[in-house]
NUDREN-34841 format. One record per residue (C-alpha): residue number from 1; y, x, z; chain; residue in three letters. Coordinates in Angstrom, 3 decimals, padded with zeros to 6 digits. Each point is the difference from the previous one (the first is absolute). Example, Ala and Ser with C-alpha at 12.3 -4.5 7.8 and 13.67 -1.06 7.14 Angstrom:
// NUDREN-34841
    nr         yy         xx         zz   kette   rest
     1   -004.500    012.300    007.800       A    ALA
     2    003.440    001.370   -000.660       A    SER
***
This chain:
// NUDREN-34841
    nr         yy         xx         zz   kette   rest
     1   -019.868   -042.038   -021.724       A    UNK
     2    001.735   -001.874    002.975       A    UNK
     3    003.232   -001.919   -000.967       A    UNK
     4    001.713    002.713    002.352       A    UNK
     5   -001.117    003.159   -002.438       A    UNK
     6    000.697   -001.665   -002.755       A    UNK
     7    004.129   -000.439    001.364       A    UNK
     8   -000.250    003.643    001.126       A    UNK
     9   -000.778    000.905   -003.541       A    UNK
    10    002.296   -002.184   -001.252       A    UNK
    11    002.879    001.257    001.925       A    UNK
    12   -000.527    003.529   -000.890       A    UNK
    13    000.122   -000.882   -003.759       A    UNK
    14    003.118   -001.973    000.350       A    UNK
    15    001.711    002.192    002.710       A    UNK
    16    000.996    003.648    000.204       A    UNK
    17    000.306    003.018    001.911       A    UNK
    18    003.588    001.154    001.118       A    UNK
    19    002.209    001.610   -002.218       A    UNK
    20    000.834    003.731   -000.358       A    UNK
    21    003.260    000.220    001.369       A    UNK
    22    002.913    002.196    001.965       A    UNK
    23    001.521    003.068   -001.003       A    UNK
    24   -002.531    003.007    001.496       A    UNK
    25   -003.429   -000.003   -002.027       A    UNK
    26    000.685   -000.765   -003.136       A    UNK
    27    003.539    000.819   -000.448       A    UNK
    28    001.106   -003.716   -000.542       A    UNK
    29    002.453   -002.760    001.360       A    UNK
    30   -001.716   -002.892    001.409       A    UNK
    31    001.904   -002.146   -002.946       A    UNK
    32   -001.055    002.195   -002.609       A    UNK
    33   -003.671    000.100    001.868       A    UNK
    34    000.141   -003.739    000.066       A    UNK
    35    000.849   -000.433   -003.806       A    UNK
    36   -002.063    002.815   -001.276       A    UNK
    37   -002.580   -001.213   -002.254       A    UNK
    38   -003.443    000.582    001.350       A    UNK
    39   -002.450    002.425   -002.243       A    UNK
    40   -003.467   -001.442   -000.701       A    UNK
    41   -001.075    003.897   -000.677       A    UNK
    42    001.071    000.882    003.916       A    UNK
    43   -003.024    001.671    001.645       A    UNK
    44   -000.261    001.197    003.537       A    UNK
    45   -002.436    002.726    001.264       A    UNK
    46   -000.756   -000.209    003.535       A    UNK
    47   -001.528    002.915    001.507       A    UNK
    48   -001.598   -000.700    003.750       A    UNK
    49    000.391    002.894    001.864       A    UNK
    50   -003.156   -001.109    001.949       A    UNK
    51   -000.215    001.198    003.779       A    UNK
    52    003.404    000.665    000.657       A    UNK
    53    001.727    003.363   -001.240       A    UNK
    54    001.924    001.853    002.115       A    UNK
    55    003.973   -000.334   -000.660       A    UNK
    56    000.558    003.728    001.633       A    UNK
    57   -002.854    001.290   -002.344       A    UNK
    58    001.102   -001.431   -003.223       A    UNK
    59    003.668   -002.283   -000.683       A    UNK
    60    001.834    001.380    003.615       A    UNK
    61   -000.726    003.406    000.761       A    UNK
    62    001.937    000.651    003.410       A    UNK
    63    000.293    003.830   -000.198       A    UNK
    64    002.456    000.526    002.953       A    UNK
    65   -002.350   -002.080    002.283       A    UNK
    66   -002.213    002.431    002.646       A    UNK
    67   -003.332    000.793   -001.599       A    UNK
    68   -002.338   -002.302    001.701       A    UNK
    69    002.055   -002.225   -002.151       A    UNK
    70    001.082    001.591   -003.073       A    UNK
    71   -004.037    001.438   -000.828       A    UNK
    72   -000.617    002.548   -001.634       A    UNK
    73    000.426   -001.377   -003.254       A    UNK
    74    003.704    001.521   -001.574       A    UNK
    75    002.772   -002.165   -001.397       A    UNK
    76    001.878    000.512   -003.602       A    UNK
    77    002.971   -001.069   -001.768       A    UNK
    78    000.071   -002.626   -002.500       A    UNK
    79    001.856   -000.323   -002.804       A    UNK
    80    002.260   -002.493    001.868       A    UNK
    81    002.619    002.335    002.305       A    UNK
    82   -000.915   -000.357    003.865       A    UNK
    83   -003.243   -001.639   -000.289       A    UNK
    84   -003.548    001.729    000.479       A    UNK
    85   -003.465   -001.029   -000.317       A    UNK
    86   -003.440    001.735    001.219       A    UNK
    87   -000.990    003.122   -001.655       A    UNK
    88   -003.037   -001.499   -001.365       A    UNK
    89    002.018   -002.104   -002.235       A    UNK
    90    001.902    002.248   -002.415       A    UNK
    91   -000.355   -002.019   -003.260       A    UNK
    92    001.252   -003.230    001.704       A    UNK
    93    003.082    002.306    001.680       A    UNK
    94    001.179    001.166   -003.263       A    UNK
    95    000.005   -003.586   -001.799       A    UNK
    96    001.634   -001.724    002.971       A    UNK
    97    003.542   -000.235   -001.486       A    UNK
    98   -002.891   -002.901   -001.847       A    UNK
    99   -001.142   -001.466    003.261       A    UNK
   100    001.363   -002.365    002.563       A    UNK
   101   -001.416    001.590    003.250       A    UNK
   102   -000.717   -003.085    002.698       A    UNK
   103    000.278    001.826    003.704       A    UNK
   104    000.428   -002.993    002.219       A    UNK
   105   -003.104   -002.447   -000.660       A    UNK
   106   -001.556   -001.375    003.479       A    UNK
   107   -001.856   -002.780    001.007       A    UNK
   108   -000.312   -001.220    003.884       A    UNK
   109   -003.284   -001.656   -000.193       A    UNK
   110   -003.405    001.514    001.334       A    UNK
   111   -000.268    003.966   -000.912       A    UNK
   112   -003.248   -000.719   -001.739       A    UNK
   113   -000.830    000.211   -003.774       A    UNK
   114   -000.405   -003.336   -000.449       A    UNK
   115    003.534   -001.933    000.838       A    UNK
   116    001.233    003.165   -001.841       A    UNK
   117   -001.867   -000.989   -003.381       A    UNK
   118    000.435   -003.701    000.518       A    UNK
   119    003.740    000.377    000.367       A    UNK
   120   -000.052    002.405   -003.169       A    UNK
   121   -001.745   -001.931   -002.240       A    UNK
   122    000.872   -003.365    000.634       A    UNK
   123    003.332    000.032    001.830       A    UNK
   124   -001.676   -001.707    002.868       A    UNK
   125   -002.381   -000.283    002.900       A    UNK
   126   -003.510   -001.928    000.808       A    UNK
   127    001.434   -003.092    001.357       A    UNK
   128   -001.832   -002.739    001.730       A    UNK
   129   -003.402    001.510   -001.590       A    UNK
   130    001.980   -000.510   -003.421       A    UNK
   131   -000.278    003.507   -002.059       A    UNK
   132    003.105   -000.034   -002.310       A    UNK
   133   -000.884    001.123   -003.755       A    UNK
   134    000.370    003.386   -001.322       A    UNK
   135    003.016    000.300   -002.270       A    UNK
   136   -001.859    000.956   -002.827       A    UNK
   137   -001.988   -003.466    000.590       A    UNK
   138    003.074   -001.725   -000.121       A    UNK
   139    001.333    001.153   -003.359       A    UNK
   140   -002.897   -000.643   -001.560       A    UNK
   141    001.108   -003.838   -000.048       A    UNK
   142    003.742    001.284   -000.229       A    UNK
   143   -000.285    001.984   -003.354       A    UNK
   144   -001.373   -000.681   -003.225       A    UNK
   145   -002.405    002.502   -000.942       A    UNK
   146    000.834    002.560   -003.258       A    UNK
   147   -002.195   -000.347   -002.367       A    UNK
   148   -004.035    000.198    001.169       A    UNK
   149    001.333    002.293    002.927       A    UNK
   150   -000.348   -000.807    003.790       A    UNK
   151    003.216   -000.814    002.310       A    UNK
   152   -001.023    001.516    002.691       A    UNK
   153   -002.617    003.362    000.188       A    UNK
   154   -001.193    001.668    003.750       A    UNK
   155   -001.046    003.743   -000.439       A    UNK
   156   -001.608    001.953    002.467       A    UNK
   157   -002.340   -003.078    001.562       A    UNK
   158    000.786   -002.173    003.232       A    UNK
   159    000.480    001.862    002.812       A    UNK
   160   -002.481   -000.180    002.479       A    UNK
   161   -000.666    001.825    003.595       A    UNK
   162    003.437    000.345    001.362       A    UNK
   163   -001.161   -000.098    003.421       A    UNK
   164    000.735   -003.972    000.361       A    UNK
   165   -001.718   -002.639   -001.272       A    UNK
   166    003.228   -002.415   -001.319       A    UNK
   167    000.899   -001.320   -002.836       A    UNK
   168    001.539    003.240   -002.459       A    UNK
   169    002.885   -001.920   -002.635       A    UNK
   170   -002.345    000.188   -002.600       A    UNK
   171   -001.490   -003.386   -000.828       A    UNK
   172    001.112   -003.410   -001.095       A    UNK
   173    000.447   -001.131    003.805       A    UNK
   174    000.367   -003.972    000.631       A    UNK
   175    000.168   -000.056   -003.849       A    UNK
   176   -003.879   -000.246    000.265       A    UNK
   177   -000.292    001.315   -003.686       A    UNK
   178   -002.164    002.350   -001.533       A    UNK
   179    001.888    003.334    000.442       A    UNK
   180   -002.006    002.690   -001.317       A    UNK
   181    001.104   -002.140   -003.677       A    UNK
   182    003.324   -000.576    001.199       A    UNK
   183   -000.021    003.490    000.596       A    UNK
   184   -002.465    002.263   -001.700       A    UNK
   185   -001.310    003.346    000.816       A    UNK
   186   -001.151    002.096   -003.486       A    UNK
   187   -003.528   -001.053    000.062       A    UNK
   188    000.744   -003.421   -000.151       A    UNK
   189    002.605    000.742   -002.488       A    UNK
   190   -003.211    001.338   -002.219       A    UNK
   191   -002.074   -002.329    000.619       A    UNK
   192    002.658   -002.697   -001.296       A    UNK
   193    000.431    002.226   -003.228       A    UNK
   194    003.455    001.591    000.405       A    UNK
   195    000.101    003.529   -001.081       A    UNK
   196    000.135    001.978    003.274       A    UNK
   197    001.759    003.477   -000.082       A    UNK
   198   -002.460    002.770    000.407       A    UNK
   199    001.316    003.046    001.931       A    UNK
   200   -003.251    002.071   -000.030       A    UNK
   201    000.493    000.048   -004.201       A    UNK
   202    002.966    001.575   -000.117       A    UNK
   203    000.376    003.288   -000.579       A    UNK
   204   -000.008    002.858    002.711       A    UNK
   205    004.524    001.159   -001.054       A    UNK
   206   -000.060   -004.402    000.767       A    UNK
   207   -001.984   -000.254    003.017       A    UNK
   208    002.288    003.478    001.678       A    UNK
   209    002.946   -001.559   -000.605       A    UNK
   210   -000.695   -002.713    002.084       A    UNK
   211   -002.466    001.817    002.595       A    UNK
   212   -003.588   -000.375   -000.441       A    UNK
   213   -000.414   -001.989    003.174       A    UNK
   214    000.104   -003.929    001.396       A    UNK
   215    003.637    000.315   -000.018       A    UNK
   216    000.575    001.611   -003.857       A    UNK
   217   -003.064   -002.843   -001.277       A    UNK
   218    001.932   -002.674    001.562       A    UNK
   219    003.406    000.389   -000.847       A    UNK
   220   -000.659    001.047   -003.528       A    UNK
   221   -002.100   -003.519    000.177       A    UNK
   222    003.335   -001.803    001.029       A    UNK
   223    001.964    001.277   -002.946       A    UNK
   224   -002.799   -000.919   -002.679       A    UNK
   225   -000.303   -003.457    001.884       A    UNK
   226    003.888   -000.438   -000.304       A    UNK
   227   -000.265    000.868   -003.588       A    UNK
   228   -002.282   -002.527   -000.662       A    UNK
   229    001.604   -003.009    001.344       A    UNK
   230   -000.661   -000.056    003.561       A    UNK
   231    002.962   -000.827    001.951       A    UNK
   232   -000.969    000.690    003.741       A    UNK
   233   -002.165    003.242    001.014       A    UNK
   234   -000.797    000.066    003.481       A    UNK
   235   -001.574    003.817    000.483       A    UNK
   236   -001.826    000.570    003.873       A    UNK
   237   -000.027    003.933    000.049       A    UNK
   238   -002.896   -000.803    002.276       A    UNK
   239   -002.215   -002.238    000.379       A    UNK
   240   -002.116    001.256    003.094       A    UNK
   241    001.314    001.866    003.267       A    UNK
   242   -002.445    000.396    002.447       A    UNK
   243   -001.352    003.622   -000.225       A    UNK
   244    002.241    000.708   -003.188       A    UNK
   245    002.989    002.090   -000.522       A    UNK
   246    002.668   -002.143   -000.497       A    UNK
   247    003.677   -000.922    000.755       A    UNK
   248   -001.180   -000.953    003.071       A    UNK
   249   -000.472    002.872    001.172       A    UNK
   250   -000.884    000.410    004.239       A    UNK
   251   -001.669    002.870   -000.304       A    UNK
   252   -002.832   -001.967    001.711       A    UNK
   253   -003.324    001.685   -001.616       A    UNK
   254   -002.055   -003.207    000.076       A    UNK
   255    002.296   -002.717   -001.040       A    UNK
   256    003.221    001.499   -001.436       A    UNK
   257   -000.469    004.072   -000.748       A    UNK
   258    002.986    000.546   -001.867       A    UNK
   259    002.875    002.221    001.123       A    UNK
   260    003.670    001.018   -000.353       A    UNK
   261   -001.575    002.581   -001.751       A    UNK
   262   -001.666   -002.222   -002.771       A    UNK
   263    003.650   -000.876   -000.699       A    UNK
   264    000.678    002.992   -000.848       A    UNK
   265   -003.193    001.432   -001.622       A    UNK
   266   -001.122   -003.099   -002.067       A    UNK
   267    001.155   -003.440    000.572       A    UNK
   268    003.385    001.246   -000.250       A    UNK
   269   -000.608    001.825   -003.444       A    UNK
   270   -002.086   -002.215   -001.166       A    UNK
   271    002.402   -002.906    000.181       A    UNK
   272    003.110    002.183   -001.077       A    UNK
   273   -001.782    000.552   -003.021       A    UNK
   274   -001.512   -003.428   -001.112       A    UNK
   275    003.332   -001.740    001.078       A    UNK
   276    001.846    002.493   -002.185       A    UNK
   277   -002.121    000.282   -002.534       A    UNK
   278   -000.408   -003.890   -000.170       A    UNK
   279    004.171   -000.194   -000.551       A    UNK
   280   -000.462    002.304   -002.900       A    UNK
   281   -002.263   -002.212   -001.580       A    UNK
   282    002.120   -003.193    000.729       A    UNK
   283    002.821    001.638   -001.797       A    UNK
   284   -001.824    001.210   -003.088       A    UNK
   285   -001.287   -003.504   -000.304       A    UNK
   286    003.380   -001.650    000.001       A    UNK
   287   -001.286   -002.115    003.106       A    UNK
   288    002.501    001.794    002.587       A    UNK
   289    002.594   -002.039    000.550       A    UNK
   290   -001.641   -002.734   -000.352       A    UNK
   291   -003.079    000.524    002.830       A    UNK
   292    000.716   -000.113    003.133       A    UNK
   293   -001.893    002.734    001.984       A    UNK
   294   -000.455   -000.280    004.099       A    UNK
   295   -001.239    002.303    001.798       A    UNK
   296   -000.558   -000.670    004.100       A    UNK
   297   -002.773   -000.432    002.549       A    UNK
   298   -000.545   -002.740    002.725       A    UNK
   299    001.774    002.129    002.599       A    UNK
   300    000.916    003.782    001.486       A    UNK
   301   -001.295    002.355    002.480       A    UNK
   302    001.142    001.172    002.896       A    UNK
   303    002.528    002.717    000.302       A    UNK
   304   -001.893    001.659    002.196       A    UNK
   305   -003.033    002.354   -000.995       A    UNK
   306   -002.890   -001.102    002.100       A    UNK
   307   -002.528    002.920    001.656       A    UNK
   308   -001.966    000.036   -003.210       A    UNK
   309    002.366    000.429   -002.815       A    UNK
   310    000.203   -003.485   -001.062       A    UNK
   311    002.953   -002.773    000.314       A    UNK
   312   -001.194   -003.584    001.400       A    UNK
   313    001.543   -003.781   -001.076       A    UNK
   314    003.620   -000.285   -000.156       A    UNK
   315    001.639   -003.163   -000.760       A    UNK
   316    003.738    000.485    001.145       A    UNK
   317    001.242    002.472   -003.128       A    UNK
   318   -001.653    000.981   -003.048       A    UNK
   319    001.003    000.848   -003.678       A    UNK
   320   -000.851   -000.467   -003.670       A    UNK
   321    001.240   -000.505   -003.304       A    UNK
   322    000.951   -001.832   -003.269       A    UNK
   323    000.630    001.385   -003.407       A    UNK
   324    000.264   -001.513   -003.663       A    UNK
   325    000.708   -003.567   -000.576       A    UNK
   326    003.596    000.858   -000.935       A    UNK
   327    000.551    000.671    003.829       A    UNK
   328    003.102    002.511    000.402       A    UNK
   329   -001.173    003.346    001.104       A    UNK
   330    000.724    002.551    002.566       A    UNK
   331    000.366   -002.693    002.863       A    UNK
   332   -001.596    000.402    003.486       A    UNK
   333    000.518   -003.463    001.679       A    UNK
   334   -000.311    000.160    003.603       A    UNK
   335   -000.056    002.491    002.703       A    UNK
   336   -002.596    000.950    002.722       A    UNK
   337    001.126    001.621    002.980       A    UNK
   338   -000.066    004.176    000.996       A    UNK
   339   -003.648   -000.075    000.629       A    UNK
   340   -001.473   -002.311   -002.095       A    UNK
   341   -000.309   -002.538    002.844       A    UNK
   342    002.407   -003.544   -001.064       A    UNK
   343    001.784   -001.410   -002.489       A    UNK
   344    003.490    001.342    000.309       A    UNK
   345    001.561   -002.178   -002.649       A    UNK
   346   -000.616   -002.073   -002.832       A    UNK
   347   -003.215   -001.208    001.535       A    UNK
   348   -002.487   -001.342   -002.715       A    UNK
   349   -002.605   -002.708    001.111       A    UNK
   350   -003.327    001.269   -001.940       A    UNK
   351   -000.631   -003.827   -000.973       A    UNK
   352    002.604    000.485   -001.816       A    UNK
   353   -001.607    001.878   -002.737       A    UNK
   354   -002.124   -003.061   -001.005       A    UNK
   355    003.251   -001.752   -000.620       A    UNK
   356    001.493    002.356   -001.988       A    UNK
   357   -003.397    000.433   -002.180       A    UNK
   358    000.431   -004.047   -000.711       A    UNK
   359    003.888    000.241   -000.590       A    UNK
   360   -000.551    002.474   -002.685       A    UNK
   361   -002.497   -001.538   -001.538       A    UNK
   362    000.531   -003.580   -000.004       A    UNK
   363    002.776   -001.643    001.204       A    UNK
   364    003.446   -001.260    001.427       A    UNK
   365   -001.101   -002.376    002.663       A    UNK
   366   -002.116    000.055    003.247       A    UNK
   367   -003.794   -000.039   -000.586       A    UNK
   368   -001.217   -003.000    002.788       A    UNK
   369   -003.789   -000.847    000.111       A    UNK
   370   -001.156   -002.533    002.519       A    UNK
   371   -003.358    001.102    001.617       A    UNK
   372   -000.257   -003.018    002.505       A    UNK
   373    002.262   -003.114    000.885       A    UNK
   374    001.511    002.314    002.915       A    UNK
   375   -000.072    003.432   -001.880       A    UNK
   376    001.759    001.213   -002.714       A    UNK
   377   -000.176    003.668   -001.883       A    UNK
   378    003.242    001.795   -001.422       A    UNK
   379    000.423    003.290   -001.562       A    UNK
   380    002.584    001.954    002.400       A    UNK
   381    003.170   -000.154   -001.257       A    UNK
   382    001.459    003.345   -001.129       A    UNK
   383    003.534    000.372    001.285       A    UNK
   384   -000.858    003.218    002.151       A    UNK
   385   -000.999    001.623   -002.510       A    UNK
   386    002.038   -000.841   -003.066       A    UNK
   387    003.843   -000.387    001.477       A    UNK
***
C-alpha cells in the first residue's frame, strides 16, 4: 500500500463525519446535538430507490395539476393534516405522523443515473478520474465492528446497465481497496461464516407480511442484518434496468418498460408494504429509534407524462423520506412547486444524504480524505438539511 493510502486510512480512523445538528430532523438544538453522546448501537438503513421514482407518483402527488401531469394515479390523505401521498402508498400515508417527508432534493449535474448515484452514495462526484468511496466503504475504517458482524452490508447486488457506462457510488474509489470485503454482499457474508438471514425459511404469515417479492426479501434482510450487528445497510431495490420494470420507468419497451401504471399496480404496493412492514419489525425489535432508515432514489421524473405512459430523468425536484433513528415525526421538509417541476423552498442538495448517513453514525467533525496532492474528498456538509 502506497504511503498516500495508508494517510487516507489513517485520516478516516482519526477523523469524523459531521455532526447531527439544527433543530428540524431530529428535534434537537445544535448545543444539545453537539454535546449529545454518540450511540455505538446507531444503525442506518439506506434504501436506494434505484432509477429514479417519480415525486408526483409517490412523496408529492400534485392533484390540482391538469392530467397530463397529475396521471392517473389518485392522491390520499395522510395522517399528517394537509399533506397527501400517491394512492399506491396507503400503509406509508397512515404512519406518516412517523415520517419526515423530504420534497425538495435536486441535484444540477448531468440527468443521467450515474452522477445521480455517485452524488448519493458518496456525497461527491468523479473528479480528475478520482472515483470517491462509497460511504459504506468509508465507515468500515470509521467504526469498530460489533462483535463478528460486518460494518457495512450491500443488498440487492451492484447496479449495472443504467444506460451509461460511469462509475455508480458503489466501490472503494481512489481508496484502491478491496470493496466487495469492505462491503459485502450475502454470499460473501457465507462464505466468510457469518450466519446469513434466510428469507425463503420463514414461514408463509412471515414472508406476507413483508411481501413475497425482491422488495419484502430485502428489507426483512436489513432488519435481521441490523439485529445482528451491522451498522450500515445499503439496499439497491434494483440492481438491473435495461428491459426491467423499475423506478425508472420510460415506458420504453426495450430498455425501460415500466409505467405510471406500475406505480400504481406493483412497485407502488410492493414498496408500501415492505417499507411498512419493515418499520413494524424495527419497532418490535427495539431497534427503532435507534436505526436510521432512508429511503430516496438518484433523482425524479419529469412532470410531464411522455406519449407512452412513462415519466423520463428529472433532476430539478424530487422527494423521499426518513423515519426511526429518534428523528421527530410528522415533518415534510421542503417544498416543490404546483406541478412538481422546482424546488420551491427548503431546497435539499441530494449529496447531502451521504453526509447525514456519516453524521449519524460517526461523528462531530468534517470527514477529509486526500485522494491526490491537488484533490481532496469531503462528505457534504449537512446544514440544508438539518437547520
Amino acid at each position: 500500500m502506497s504511503e498516500q493510502k495508508k494517510r487516507a486510512l489513517d485520516s478516516v480512523s482519526r477523523r469524523s463525519f459531521l455532526a447531527v445538528g439544527g433543530v428540524g430532523v431530529v428535534g434537537l438544538s445544535l448545543g444539545e446535538a453537539r454535546t449529545r453522546p454518540r450511540s455505538n448501537s446507531r444503525a442506518v438503513i439506506q434504501i436506494v430507490m434505484n432509477g429514479g421514482p417519480s415525486q408526483l407518483d409517490t412523496f408529492d402527488p400534485k392533484p390540482e395539476a391538469p392530467r397530463e401531469i397529475r396521471g392517473p394515479i389518485r392522491s390520499i390523505a395522510t395522517s399528517i393534516s394537509g399533506v397527501h401521498f400517491a394512492e399506491s402508498l396507503p400503509k406509508l400515508a397512515q404512519r406518516a405522523s412517523e415520517l419526515v417527508v423530504l420534497r425538495s432534493l435536486y441535484h444540477e449535474s448531468a440527468p443521467i443515473h450515474e452522477s445521480g448515484m455517485q452524488l448519493l452514495l458518496t456525497g461527491s462526484l468523479v473528479k480528475k478520474e478520482q472515483q470517491p468511496p462509497n460511504i459504506g466503504v468509508v465507515l468500515n475504517h470509521a467504526l469498530k465492528q460489533h462483535g463478528n458482524a460486518p460494518v457495512s452490508v450491500r443488498l440487492g447486488g451492484k447496479v449495472q446497465k443504467t444506460g451509461v457506462k460511469a462509475y455508480h457510488g458503489d466501490g472503494a474509489g481512489f481508496l484502491d481497496l478491496d470493496d466487495s470485503i469492505l462491503m459485502p454482499d450475502l454470499n460473501t457474508l457465507q462464505q466468510s461464516g457469518f450466519e446469513t438471514p434466510q428469507f425463503s425459511k420463514l414461514s408463509s404469515a412471515k414472508k406476507k407480511a413483508f411481501g413475497e417479492n425482491r422488495f419484502g426479501e430485502l428489507l426483512w434482510t436489513a432488519a435481521r442484518l441490523i439485529e445482528a450487528g451491522v451498522q450500515y445497510v445499503e439496499v439497491n431495490t434494483f440492481d438491473q434496468f435495461e428491459g426491467n420494470v423499475t423506478w425508472d420507468a420510460h415506458g420504453c419497451a426495450k430498455t425501460a418498460p415500466g409505467t405510471i401504471f406500475d406505480y400504481r399496480d406493483t412497485l407502488g404496493p410492493q414498496f408500501d408494504k415492505a417499507a411498512s412492514a419493515l418499520f413494524d419489525d424495527l419497532q418490535r425489535s427495539g431497534l427503532w429509534q435507534q436505526t436510521l432508515v432512508v429511503a430516496t432514489g438518484e433523482m425524479g421524473r419529469t412532470p410531464r407524462i411522455n406519449e407512452q405512459n412513462g415519466r423520463d430523468h428529472w433532476t430539478d425536484v424530487w422527494s423521499g423520506m426518513l423515519a426511526g433513528g429518534g428523528l421527530e415525526g410528522g415533518q415534510v421538509i421542503g417544498e416543490s412547486d404546483a406541478t412538481g417541476e422546482a424546488v420551491k423552498n427548503h431546497p435539499i442538495h441530494i449529496s447531502e444524504i451521504a453526509g447525514l448517513i456519516g453524521s449519524y453514525l460517526v461523528g462531530e467533525s468534517q470527514l477529509s480524505i486526500q485522494a491526490t496532492d491537488d484533490l481532496t474528498w469531503s462528505l457534504p456538509k449537512v446544514e440544508s438539511l438539518l437547520s
